[in-house]
C-alpha positions as CSV (number, residue, x, y, z in Angstrom):
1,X,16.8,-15.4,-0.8
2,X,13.5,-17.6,-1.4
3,X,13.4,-18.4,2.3
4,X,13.3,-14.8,3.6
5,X,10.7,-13.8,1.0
6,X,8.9,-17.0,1.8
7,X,9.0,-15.4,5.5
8,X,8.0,-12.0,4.5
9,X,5.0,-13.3,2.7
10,X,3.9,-15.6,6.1
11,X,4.6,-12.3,7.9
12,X,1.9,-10.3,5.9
13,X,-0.6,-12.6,5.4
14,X,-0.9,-13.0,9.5
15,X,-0.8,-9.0,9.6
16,X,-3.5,-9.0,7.0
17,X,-5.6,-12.1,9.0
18,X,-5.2,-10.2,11.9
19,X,-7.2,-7.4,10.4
20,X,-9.4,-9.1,8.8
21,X,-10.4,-11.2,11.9
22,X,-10.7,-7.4,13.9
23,X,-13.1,-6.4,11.6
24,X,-15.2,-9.5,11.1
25,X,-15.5,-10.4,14.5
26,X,-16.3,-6.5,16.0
27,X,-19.9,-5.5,16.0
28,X,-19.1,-1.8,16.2
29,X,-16.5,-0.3,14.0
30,X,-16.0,3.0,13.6
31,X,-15.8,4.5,10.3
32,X,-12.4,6.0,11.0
33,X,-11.3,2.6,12.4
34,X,-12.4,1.4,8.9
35,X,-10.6,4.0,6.8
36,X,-7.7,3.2,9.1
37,X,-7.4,-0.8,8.6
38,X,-8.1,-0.5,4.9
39,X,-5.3,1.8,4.3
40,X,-3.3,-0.9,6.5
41,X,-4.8,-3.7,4.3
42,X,-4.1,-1.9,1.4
43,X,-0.1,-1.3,2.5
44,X,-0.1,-4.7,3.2
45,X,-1.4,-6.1,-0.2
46,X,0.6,-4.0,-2.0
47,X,3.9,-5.1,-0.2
48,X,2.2,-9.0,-0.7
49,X,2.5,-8.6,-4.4
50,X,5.9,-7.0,-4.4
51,X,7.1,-9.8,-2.4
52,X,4.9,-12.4,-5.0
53,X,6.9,-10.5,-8.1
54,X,10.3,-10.6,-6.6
55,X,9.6,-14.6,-5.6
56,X,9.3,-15.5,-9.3
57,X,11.7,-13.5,-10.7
C-alpha cells in the first residue's frame, strides 16, 4: 500500500511543479489564470496531505 501512496505523492508534487514552473516562468498571467491554478494548487495540496496522513498511519 506504501508504494502506491509513495506514487500518488510523486504524481502530485510534478502536477504542483508544473504549476508552479507556469506561473514563475510567464511574464503575463492573467488574473483569472491565477485564480484558476491556485484553486488547482490548492486541490493538489490538499490531496498531498491526505496522501502524507494516510502514509503514516
Amino acid at each position: 500500500m506504501d508504494n502506491k501512496i509513495d506514487i500518488a505523492i510523486e504524481y502530485y508534487t510534478s502536477k504542483g511543479q508544473k504549476i508552479l514552473d507556469k506561473v514563475n516562468k510567464s511574464d503575463n498571467v492573467s488574473a483569472d489564470e491565477l485564480i484558476q491554478l491556485g484553486e488547482e494548487m490548492a486541490i493538489i495540496e490538499y490531496k498531498l496531505t491526505a496522501l502524507e496522513i494516510a502514509k503514516t498511519n
